[in-house]
C-alpha positions, 0 to 999 in steps of 0.5 A: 500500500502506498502513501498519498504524497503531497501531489499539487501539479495540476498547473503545468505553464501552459496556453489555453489551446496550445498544445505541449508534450506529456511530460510522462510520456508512459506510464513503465511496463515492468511495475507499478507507478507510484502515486505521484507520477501516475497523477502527474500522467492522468494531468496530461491525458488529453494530450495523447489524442487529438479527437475522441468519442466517448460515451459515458455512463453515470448510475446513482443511488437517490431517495427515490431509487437508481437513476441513470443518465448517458453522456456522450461526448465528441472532441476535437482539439484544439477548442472544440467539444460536444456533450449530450445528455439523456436519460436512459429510455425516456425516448429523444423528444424532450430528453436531452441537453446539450453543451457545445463550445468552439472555444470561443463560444459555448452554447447550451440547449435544453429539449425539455424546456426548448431553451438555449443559451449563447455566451464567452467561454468563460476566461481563465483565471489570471494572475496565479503564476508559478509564484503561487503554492500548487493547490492554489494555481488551476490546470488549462485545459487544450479544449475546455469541457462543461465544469463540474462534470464527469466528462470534465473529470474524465478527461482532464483528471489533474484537479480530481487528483489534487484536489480529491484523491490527494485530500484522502488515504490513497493507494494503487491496489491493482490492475484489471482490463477496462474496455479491452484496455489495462487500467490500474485501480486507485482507491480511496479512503475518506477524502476531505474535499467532497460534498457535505453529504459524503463528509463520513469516515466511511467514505470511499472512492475507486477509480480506474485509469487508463494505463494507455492515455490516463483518462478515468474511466470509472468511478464508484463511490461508496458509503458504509460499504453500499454503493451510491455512485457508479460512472463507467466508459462504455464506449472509448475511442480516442483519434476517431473519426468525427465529421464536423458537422457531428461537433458543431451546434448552431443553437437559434436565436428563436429557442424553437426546437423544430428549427434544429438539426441534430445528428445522432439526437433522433432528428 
């Protein structure tokens, strides 16, 4: 079992949208990486592609039972993404939502209530140089994802790392294939930034990373032993194939949802 380290390298001396080598460029062969250099991979793992298509799948356990809901998302650096949302059977009319940035803009579109949005993509924070303590400075992503979501954990890990797992008792326990992939299995005990609700000693998080690229891609956490929150790829696909016209969203400026044309949206 191997110690948390004090790991606060998620800032790296980058440029939104310009792109840098990894400065892991592979995980080794012939053992197990120790935590620090496994975090400092996972900071860097959008840079091992240059397109992706994702689907992912997010099960929770609420009052009122499990709930679960799809994310697919379609990426192209530099600046470009696409994350659509639903819930499983609830057909396509009014059961998705829509998140879309060209890195310039970022639009948003709601099927439920036939409402859009268009705005700036929101400008990086300034001023916190290298002078700054690690925990206190914030990773630049090569294309921005929507903040607070799994696709944005998935893809870009380095603040969960830090600012999560490296808050917790955390290990490598193991390995075991992913999508027909290796992944290593990280665990964690108790991490003190997390939601008030989840604020108990038996607390738990696992997560399973790509040995290959370094994006998760799956997370379970558990309270007292019981499972309260399951998200896991299905679908991976890094340097696929995306037609423009796939990642590209013109939301109208009247919010009328016959006025769309959605690839892959049933319309």
């Amino acid at each position: 079992m191997t110690a948390t380290p004090i790991w606060d390298q998620a800032a790296v001396p980058a440029v939104a949208g310009e792109w840098r080598r990894p400065e892991v460029a592979a995980l080794p062969a012939d053992r197990t990486p120790d935590l620090a250099d496994l975090f400092t991979f996972m900071r860097d793992a959008e840079l091992r592609f240059r397109t992706l298509r994702m689907r992912i799948q997010e099960t929770t356990l609420t009052t009122g039972g499990h709930q679960a809901m799809w994310m697919e998302v379609l990426l192209r650096h530099p600046g470009e993404a696409r994350v659509t949302t639903t819930a499983p059977g609830g057909g396509t009319t009014g059961n998705y939502e829509l998140w879309r940035s060209d890195g310039e803009t970022v639009w948003t579109y709601s099927a439920a209530n036939k409402l859009g949005t268009k705005r700036p993509v929101r400008p990086p924070v300034r001023g916190l140089d290298k002078d700054f303590p690690g925990m206190s400075r914030v990773y630049t992503p090569l294309t921005d994802l929507q903040m607070e979501t799994l696709p944005e954990t998935f893809i870009h890990p380095a603040g969960y790392c830090q600012n999560v797992l490296s808050t917790g008792r955390c290990w490598i326990s193991g390995t075991e294939d992913v999508l027909g992939r290796p992944a290593l299995i990280v665990e964690c005990d108790h991490p003190r930034t997390i939601e008030v609700v989840a604020d108990r000693r038996d607390f738990h998080i696992q997560i399973a990373v790509d040995r290959v690229d370094g994006i998760i891609v799956r997370l379970v956490e558990t309270i007292g032993g019981t499972e309260t929150r399951r998200a896991e790829v299905l679908d991976y696909v890094p340097d696929a194939s995306i037609p423009p016209d796939r990642v590209r969203l013109q939301v109208p400026a009247r919010n009328d949802d016959a006025l769309l044309n959605l690839p892959g949206t049933g319309r």
